[in-house]
VONUDREN-452820 format. One record per residue: z, y, x of N, C-alpha, C in turn; residue in one letter. Coordinates in steps of 0.2 Angstrom, whole numbers, plus 5000, padded with zeros to 4 digits. Example, Ala and Ser with C-alpha at 12.3 -4.5 7.8 and 13.67 -1.06 7.14 Angstrom:
2
503949725066503949785062503949845066A/503549895064503649955068503950005064S/
***
This chain:
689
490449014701491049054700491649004699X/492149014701492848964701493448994697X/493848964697494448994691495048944695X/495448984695496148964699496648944693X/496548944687496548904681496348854677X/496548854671496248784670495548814667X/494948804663494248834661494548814655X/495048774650495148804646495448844641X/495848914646495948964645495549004645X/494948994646494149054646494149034635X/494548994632494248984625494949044622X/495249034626495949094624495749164623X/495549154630495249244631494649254625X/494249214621493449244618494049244611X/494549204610494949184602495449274603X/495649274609496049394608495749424609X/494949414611494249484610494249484602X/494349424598493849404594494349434589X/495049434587495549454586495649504586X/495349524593495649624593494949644590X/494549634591493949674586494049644579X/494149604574494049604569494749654566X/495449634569495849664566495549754568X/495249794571495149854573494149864569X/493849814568493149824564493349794554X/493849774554493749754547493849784541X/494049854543494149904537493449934536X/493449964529492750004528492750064534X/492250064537491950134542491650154538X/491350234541491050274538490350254542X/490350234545489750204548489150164546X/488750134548488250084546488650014546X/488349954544488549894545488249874551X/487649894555487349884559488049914566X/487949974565488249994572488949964572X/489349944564490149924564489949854569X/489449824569489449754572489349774581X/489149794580488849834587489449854591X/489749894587490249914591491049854591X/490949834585491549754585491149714592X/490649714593490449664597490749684605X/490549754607490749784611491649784615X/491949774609492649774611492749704612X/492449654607492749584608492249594616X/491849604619491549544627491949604630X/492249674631492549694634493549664634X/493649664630494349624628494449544630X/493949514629493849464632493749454639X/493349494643493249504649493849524654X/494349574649494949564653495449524654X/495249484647495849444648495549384652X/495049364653494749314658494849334665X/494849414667495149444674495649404676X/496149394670496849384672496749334675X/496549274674496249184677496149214682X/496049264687495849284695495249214696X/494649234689494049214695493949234700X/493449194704493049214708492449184710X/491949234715491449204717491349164725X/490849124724490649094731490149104732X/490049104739489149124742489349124747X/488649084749488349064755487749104757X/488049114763487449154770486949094774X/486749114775486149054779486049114785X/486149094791485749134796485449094799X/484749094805484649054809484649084816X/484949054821484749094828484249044830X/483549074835483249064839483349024845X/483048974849483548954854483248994859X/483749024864483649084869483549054875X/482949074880482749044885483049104893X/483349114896483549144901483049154908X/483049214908482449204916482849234920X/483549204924483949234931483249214934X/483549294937482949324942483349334949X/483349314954483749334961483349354964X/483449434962483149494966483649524971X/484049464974484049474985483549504987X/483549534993483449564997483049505000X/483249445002482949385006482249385005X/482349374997481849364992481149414992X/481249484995480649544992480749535001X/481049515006480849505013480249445014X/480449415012480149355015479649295009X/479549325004479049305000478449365000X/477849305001477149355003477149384997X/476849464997476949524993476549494984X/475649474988475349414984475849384977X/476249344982476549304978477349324974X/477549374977478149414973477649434966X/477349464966476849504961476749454956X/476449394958475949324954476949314950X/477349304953477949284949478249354945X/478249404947478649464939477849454934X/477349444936476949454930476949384928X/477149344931477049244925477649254923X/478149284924478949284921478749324913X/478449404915478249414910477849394904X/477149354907476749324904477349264899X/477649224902478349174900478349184895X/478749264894479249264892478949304883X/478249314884477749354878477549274875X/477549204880477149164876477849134871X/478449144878478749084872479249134865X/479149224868479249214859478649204854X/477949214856477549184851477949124848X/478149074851478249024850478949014844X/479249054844480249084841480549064846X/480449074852481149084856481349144858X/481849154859482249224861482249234868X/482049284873482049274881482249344881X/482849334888483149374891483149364897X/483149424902483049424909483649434911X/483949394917484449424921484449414929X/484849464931484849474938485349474942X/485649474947486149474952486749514951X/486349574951486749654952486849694944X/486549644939486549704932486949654928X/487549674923487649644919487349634911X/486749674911486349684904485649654905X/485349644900484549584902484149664903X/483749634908483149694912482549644908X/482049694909480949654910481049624917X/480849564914480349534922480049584925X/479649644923479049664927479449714929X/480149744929480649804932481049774937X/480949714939481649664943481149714951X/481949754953481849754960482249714964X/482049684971482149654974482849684978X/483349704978483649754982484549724983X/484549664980485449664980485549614988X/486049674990486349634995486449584997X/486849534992486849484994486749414988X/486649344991486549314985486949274983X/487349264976487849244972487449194966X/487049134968486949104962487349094958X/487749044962488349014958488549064951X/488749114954489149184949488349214944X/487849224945487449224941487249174936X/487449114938487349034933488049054929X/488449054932489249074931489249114923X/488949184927488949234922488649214913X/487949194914487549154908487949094904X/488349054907488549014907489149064900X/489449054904490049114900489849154894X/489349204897489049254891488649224886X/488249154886487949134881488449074878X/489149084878489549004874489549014870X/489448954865489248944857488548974856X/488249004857487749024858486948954857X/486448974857485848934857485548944863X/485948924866485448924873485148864877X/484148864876483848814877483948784885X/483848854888483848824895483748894901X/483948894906483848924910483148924915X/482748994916482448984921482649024926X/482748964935482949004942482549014946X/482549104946481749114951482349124955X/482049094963482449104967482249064974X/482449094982482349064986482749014989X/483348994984483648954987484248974993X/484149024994484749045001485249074998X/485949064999486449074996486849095002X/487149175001487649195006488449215003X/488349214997489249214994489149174988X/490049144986490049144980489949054981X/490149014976490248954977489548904981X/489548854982488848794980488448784977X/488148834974487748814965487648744963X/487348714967487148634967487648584966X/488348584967488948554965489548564961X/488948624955489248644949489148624942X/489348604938488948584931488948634926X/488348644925488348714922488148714914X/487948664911488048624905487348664903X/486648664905486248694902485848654907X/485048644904484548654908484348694912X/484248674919484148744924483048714926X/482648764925482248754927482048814933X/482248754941481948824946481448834947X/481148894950480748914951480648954960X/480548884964480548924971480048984974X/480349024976480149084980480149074987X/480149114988480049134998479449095001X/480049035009479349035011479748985016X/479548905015479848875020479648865025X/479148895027478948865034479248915039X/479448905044479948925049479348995052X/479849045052479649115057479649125064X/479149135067479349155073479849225074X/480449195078481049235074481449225079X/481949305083482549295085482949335081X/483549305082484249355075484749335080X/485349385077485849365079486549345073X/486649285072486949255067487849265068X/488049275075488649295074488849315080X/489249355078489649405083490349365084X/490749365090491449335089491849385095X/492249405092492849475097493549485094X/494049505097494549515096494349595090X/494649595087494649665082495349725084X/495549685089496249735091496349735098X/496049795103496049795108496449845111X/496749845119497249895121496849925126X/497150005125496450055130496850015137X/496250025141496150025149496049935149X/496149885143496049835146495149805145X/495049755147494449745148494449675140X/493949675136493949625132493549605129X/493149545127492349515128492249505120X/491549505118491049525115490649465115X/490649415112490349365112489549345107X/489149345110488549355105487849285104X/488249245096487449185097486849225094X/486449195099485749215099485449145095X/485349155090484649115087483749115087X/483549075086482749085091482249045085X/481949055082481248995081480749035085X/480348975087479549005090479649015098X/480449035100480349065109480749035114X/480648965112480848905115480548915121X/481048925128480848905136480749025137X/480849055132480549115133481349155135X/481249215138481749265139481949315133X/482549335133482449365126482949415130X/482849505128483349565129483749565125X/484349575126484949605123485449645125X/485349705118485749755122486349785120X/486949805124487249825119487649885119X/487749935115487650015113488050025109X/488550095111489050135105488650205104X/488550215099488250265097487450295102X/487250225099486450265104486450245110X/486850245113487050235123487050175124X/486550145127486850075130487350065136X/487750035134488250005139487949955144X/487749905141487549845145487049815144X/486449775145485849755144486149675148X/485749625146485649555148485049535146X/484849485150484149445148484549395150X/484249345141484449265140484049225140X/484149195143483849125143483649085138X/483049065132483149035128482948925129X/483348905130483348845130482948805126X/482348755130481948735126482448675122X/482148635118482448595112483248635111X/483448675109484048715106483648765102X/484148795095483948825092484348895093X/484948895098485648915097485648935104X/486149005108486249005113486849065114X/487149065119487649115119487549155125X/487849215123488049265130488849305129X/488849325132489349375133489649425137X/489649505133489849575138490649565136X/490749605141491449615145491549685144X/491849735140492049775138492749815140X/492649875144493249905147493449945139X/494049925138494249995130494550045131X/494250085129494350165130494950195127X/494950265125495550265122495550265117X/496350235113496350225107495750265100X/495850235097495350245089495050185087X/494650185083494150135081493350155083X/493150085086492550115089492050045085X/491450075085490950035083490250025089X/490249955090489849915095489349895092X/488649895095488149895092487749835097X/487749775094487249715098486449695097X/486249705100485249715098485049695104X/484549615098484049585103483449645101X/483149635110482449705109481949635105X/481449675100480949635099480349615101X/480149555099479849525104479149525103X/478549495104477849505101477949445099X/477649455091477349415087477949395084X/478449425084479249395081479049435072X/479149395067479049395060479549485058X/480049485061480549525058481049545062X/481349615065481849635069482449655063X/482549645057482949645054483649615054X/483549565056484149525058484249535065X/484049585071483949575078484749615079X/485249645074485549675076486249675073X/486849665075487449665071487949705075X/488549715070489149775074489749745075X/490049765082490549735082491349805081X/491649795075492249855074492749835077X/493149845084493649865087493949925086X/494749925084495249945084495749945093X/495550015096495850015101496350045102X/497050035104497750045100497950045109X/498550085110498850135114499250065118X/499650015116499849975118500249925111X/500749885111500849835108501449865103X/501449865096502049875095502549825093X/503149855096503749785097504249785092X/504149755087504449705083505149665086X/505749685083506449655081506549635075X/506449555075506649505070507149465074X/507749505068508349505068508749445061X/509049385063509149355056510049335057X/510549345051511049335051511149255053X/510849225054510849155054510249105055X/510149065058509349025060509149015052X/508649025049508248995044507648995044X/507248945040506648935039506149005039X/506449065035506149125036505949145041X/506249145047506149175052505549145054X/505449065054504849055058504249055056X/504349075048503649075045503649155045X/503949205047503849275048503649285054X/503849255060503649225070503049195067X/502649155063501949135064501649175060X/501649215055501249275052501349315059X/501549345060501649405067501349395072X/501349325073501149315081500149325079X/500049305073499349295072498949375074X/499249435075499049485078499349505083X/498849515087498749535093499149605094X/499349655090499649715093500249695090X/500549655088501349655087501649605097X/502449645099502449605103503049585098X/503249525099503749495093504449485097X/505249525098505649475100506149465093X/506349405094506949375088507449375093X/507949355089508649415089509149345083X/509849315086510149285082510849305086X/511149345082512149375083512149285088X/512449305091513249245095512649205100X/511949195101511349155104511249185111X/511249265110510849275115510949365115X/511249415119511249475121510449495119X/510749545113510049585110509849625115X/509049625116508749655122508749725122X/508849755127508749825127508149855127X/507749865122507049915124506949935118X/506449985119506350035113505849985107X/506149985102505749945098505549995090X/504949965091504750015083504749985077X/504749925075504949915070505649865069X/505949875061506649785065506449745058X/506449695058506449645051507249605053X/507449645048508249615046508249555041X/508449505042508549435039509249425036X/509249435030510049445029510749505029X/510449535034510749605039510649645034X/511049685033512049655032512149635030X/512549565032512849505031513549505028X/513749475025514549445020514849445027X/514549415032515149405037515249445043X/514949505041514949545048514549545053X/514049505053513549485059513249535059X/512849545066512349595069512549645067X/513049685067513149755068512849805072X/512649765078512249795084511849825083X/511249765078510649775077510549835071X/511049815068511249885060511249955066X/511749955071511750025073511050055075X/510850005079510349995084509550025077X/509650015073509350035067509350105066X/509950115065510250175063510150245066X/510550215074510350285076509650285079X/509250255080508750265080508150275077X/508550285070508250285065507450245065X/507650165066506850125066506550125060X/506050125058505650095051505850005051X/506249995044506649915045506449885037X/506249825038506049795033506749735032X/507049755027507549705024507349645019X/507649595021507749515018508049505015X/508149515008509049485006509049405005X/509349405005509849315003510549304999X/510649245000511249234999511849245003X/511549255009512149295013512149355015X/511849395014511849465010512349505006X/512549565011513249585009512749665003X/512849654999512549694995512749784994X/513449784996513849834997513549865000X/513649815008513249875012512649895012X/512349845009511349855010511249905005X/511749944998511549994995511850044997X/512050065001512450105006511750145011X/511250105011510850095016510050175015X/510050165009509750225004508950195007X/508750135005508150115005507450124999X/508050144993507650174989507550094983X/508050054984508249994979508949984979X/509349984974510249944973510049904970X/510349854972510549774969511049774967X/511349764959511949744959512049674956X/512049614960511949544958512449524955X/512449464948513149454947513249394949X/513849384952513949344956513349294962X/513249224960512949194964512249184960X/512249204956511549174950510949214953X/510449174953509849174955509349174951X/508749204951508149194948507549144953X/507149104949506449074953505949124951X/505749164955505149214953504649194958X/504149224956503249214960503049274960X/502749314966502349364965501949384960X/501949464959501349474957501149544957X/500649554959500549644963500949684958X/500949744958500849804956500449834956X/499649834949499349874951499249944951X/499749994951499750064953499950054960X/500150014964500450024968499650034975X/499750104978499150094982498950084990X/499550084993499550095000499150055002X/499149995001498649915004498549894998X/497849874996497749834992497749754993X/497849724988497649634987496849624985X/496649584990495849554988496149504982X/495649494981495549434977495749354974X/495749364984496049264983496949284984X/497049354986497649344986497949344978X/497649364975498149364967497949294965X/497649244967497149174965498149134969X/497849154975498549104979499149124977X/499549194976500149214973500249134965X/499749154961499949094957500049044957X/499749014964500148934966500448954970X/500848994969501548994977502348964973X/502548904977503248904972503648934971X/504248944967504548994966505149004970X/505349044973505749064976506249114975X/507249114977507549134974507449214975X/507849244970508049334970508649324968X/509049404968509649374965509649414957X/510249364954510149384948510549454947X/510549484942510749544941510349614940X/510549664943510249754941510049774946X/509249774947508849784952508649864949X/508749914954508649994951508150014957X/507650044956507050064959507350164961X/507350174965507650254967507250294968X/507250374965506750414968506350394974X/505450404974505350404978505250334982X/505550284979505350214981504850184976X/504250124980503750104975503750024976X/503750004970503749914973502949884972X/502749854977502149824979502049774977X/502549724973502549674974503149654967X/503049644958503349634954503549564954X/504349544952504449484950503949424942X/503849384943503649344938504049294939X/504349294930504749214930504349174927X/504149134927503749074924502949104924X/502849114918502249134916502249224912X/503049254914503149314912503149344918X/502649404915502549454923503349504919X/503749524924504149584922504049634928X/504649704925504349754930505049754933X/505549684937505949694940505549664948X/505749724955505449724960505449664964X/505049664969505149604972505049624980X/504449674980504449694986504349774986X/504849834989505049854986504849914994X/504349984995504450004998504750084999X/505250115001505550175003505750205009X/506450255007506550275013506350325015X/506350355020506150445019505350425025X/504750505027504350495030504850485036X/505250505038505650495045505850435046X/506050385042506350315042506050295038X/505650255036505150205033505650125031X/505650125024506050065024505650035019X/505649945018505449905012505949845012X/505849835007506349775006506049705000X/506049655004505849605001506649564998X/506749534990507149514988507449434987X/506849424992507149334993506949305000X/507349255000507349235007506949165006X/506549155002506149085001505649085003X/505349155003504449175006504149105011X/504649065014504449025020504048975016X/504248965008503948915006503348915003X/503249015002502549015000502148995006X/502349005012501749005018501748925018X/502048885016502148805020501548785014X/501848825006501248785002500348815003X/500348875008499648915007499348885010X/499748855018499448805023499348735022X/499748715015499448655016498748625010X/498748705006498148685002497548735005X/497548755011496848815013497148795019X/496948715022496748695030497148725035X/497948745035498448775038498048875039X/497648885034497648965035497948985029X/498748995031498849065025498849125025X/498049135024498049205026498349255022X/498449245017498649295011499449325013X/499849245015500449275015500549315023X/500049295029500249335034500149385034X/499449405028499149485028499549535025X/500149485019500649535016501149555022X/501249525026501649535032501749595037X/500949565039500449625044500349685040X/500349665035500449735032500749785028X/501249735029502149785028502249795035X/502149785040502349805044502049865048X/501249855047500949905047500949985044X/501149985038501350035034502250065034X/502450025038503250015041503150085048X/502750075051502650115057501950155059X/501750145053501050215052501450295051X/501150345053501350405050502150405051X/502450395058503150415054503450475058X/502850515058503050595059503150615053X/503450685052503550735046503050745043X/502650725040501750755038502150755031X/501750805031501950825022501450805018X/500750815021500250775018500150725021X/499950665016499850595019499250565016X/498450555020497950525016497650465021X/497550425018497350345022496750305017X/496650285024496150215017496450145015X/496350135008497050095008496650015010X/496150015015496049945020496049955026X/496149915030496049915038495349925038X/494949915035494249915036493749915030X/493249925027492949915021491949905023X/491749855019491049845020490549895015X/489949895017489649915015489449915006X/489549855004489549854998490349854992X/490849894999491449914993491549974991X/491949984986492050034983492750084987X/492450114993492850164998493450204996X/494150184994494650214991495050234997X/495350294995495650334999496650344995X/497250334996497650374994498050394998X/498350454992498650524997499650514994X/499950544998500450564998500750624998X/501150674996501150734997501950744995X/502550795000503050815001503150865000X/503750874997504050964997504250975005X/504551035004505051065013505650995012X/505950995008506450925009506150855011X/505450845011505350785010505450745005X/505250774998505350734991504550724990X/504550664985503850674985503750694979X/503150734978502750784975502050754973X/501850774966501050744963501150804960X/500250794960499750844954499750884959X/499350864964499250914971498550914973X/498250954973497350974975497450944981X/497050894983496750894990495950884990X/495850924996495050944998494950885003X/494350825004494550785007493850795010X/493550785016492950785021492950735024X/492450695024492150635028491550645032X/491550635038490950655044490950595046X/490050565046489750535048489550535055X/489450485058489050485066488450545067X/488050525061487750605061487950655060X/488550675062488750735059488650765051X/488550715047488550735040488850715037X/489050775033489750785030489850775021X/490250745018490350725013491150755009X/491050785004491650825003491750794995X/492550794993492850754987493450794987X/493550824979494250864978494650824973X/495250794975495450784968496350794969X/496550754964497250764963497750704962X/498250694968498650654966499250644962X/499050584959499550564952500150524954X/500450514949501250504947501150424949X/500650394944500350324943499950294950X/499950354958499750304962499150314963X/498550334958497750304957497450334960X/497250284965496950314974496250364972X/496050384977495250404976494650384978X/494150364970493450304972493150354975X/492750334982492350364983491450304982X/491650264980491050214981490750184987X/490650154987490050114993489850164997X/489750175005489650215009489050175015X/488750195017488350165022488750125029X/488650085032488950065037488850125043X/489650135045489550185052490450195054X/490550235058491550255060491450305054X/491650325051491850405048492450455050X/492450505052493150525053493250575047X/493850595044494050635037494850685039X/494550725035494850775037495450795027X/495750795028496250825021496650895023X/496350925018496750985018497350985009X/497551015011497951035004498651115004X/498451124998499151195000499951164997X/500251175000500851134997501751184997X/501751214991502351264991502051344997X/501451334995501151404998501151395005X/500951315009500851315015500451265017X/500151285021499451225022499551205025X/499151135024499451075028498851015028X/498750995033498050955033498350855037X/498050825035497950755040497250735042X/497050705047496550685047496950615049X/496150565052495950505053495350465050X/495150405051494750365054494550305049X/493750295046493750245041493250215044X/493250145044492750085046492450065039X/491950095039491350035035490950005037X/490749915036490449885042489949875036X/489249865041488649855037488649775037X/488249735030488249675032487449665030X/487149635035486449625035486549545033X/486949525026486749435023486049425025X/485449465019484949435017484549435022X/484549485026484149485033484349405039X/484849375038484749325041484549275043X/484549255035483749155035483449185034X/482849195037482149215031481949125030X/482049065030481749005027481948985022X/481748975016482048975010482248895008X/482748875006483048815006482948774996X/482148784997481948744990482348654988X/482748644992483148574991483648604988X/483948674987484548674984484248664976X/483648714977483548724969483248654965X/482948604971482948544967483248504966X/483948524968484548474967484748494961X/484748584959485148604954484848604948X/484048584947483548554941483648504942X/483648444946483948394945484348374942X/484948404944485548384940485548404933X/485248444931485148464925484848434922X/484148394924483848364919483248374920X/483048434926482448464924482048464932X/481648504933481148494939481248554941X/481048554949480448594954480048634951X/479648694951479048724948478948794955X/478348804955478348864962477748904956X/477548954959477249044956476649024953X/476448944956475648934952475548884946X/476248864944476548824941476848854935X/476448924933477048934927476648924922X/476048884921475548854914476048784911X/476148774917476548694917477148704914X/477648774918478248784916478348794907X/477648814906478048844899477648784895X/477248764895477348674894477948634893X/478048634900478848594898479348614894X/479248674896479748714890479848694881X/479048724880478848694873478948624871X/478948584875478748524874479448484873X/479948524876480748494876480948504867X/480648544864480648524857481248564855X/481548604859482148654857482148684849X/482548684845482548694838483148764837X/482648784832483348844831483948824826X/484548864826485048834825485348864817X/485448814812485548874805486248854804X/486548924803487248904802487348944796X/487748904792487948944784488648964783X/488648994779489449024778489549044771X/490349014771490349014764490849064763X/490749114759491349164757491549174750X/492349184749492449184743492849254742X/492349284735492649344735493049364726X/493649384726494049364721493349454714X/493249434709492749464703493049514702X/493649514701494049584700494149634705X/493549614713493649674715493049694717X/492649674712491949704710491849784709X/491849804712491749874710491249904703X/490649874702490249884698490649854692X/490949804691491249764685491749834682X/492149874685492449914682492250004681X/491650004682491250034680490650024673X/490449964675490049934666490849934662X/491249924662491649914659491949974655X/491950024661492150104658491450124654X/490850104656490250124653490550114645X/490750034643490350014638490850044633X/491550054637492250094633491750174629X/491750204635491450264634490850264628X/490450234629490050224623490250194617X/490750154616491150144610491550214607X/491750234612492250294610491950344607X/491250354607491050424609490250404602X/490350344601490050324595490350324589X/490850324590491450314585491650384580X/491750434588491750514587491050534584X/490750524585490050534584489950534574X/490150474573489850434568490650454562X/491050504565491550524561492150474561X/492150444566492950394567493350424569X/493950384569494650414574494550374582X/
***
């Protein structure tokens, strides 16, 4: 016990118990001599006891706990893994995991199982072999993270070694012992696959466009191999290849007439062969988008700037934009029918391209504006794009992207929110940015390290005239800085591009119901989101509308989802869907009149784990190497829990000291009222006052 006073005021406090009892005990009572002392005593240790409260004792203690040191068994229950380890030795490895993991808590350690696809520890003897694809790196990742400050002795990785997403496990420091545990099977398969498909993904009906297919081989070296290839069931074309003795690798190539427009899925399959290990990997899809002709893009700029070329190198990277640029006083604006315009500056302080403004106007284009500083602002909110700017003066903000996430028309992967944060900052104007019925911004300003909710990429405009508006003319430095740290690919910033322009000239008939998928395309292992749009008879937009939404498979089987769109944007999950085309139908009732959309959803199947079947035991030796630790394979695990034990792992005690102030002892003020109440009631008792 400690005292925030000096301890020799504890002689104060026992000298005005001792005081209040005797001036209160020292007359005659009517009592015994015995009970007068009894009861004097009673007031002096409570009168004293209060006044020692005042000195705010209190007490200390210490907790002692001990944690166990925790041994982890990451289990890489891939698809590769239950393919290509003999049935025998899968079995011999979930029971020695579990045998493990019974002997080393005999021993106090703590063991937990983890796995690929479960963020919670599973039994070794329950691991099914079934995740798509293989993520070491992110499973060491995950443990690493989940067990910080923690006791954790070491990691054991059952695994075959083959790695198809997700970093290099072997060139990370994961700050634990890793002890692997090889599975699979390295000795080579008698085996044809097909490792890569290479094709345009944006083809124009009636033209003809090629299909390129590497054929890989173990075991049928100097032999012929079929390959066929099929849209739904039908084979188009058949070839016999040649496999080339000493090569591993070989190529062919169909030639493809494109039909009419849609999205069509092509199916490439080697026939299999005798004595081939596995037709699993004998087959992959190629998804073309076959599109009516090119859409023709005017990029229009008040003046030469660096924006334009890096908006001409995003553009040109697809195949279905035909691109002309357009500068007032250079060159007679061409006459043809164009579907969409990118205005640069337009309307300008100085009057320039007025042409291109008409040219917009009356033919009412879908137009993406560019402001700057030569940017007449007057006229650009004149324009009813569904953003006014009122800038003051010449003042500028440095802002950096950052999504909106209600915002659902196209979403951002992953590496695009990763790159926005290294992009430099580039101007906006400063001033009163006001966001109008019916307009949504895709793209928030950040200044420094503050996300705000002033717009940056802004899209509106009515279903008839589709318009966006981007709020700075510096965008050309994010693409210079994207390309120069990802190998001249900036794909993020062309994708944002391609895909304001795309959504620029999608749907721009009067549809009052509007439903899409918000990707060009989605894999088998994403979560399939759909969003909707819905208009009055004016064309205002309208939420908290029932849509009926149907998705028909190749098989003809049909998949039905009802729900309701909101104020906030939030698309509809449908989850992961098997690879195939789908086509989907929307219905909904809207002011008492029905109205439907239909269209087209690509999910492509990915056969990762079906690829290597030979398992790459040198990763997992490099990555117990580097840790400190060894090799071990399925007949090895006497030895493993040996080495285990014998690293001498100790459990870890940690103490705590906590200081809790006496007076807020609850039972202290209860014996306290006791001992009152028994004086009081002894007193009465015995004929006192």
């Amino acid at each position: 016990m400690l005292l925030s006073a000096s301890p020799w005021f504890i002689l104060l406090c026992l000298a005005v118990g001792a005081g209040y009892a005797a001036l209160l005990y020292s007359a005659k009572a009517p009592w015994s001599r015995a009970v007068n002392y009894t009861l004097a005593f009673v007031r002096f240790a409570v009168v004293s006891f209060l006044c020692f409260l005042l000195l705010s004792p209190f007490i200390r203690t210490t907790t002692t706990t001990t944690e166990a040191p925790t041994v982890v068994l990451a289990v890489d229950n891939s698809q590769s893994v239950g393919l290509f380890t003999p049935s025998a030795v899968l079995s011999q490895t979930t029971q020695g995991l579990a045998q493990l993991a019974e002997t080393l808590r005999g021993r106090g350690f703590k063991v937990e199982t983890r796995v690929l696809d479960a963020a919670r520890p599973v039994r070794p003897d329950s691991v099914q072999f079934k995740a798509a694809s293989s993520d070491l790196d992110g499973l060491l990742t995950s443990i690493r993270e989940g067990y910080e400050g923690r006791n954790l002795a070491g990691v054991v990785l059952a695994s075959d070694g083959l790695v198809n997403q997700g970093r290099a496990p072997q060139y990370t420091d994961y700050n634990f012992p890793i002890y692997a545990l090889g599975l699979g099977d390295t000795i080579a398969k008698k085996d044809l696959s097909l490792p890569q498909l290479t094709y345009n993904r944006v083809a124009f009906s009636g033209n003809q466009f090629p299909v390129e297919a590497e054929v890989a081989y173990d075991g049928f070296a100097g032999q012929v191999a079929t390959v066929v290839l099929r849209e739904n069931g039908r084979v188009l074309q058949t070839k016999r290849v040649n496999l080339p003795a000493g090569q591993r690798r070989t190529k062919t190539t169909f030639l493809i007439t494109a039909p009419a427009p849609g999205k069509r899925r092509y199916e490439v399959v080697i026939e299999k062969q005798a004595g081939e290990f596995t037709d699993l990997n004998n087959a992959k899809f190629a998804y073309v988008e076959v599109v009516k002709g090119k859409l023709r893009v005017l990029l229009a700029g008040a003046a030469p700037h660096p924006d334009l070329k890096a908006l001409r190198a995003a553009i040109i990277t697809n195949d279905n934009f035909d691109l002309t640029t357009y500068l007032p006083g250079i060159a007679p604006l061409k006459a043809q029918d164009y579907d969409v315009a990118i205005l640069h500056q337009l309307p300008s302080q100085g009057g320039l391209g007025q042409e291109v403004l008409n040219l917009v106007r009356t033919r009412r284009l879908p137009a993406l504006y560019i402001l700057g500083a030569q940017s007449d602002f007057g006229s650009y909110n004149a324009l009813n794009t569904g953003l006014t700017v009122q800038p003051r003066g010449q003042q500028t903000d440095d802002v950096t992207p950052t999504p909106n996430s209600a915002f659902s028309r196209f979403t951002f992967e992953e590496d695009a929110l990763k790159r926005f944060a290294a992009y430099p900052p580039a101007p906006v104007p400063f001033g009163e940015v006001r966001l109008n019925g019916g307009a949504e911004a895709a793209l928030w300003q950040q200044v420094g390290r503050v996300k705000t909710q002033k717009p940056l990429l802004v899209f509106g405009g009515t279903p008839a005239q589709r318009q966006a508006t981007l709020l700075t003319d510096g965008s050309w430095q994010w693409r210079l800085q994207e390309a120069v740290e990802h190998d001249d690919r900036p794909e993020v910033y062309d994708r944002l591009i391609i895909r304001t322009l795309q959504l620029l000239t999608q749907n721009a008939n009067k549809k009052r119901l509007d439903v899409y998928p918000t990707q060009d395309a989605f894999t088998s292992q994403d979560d399939i989101t759909f969003g909707a749009e819905t208009y009055n008879a004016i064309f205002e937009r309208i939420y908290g509308q029932q849509i009926t939404l149907t998705l028909t498979d190749e098989q003809q089987k049909t998949r039905t989802f009802t729900f309701t769109n909101s104020e906030d944007g939030a698309p509809l999950h449908i989850g992961p869907l098997p690879g195939g085309l789908y086509q989907y139908a929307a219905r909904a009732t809207l002011g008492g009149q029905a109205q439907q959309d239909r269209g087209e959803v690509l999910v492509q199947d990915q056969q990762l784990e079906a690829l290597q079947s030979r398992a790459d035991h040198n990763l997992l030796y490099q990555l117990a190497r580097r840790s400190g630790q060894r090799l071990y394979y399925p007949a090895q695990f006497a030895q493993l829990s040996q080495d285990i034990q014998k690293a001498n792992y100790k459990p870890i005690i940690y103490e705590q000291e906590d200081l809790k102030d006496l007076i807020n002892l609850k039972w202290l003020f209860f014996l306290l009222l006791g001992l009152l109440t028994v004086e009081w009631a002894t007193r009465k008792y015995s004929g006192g006052v």
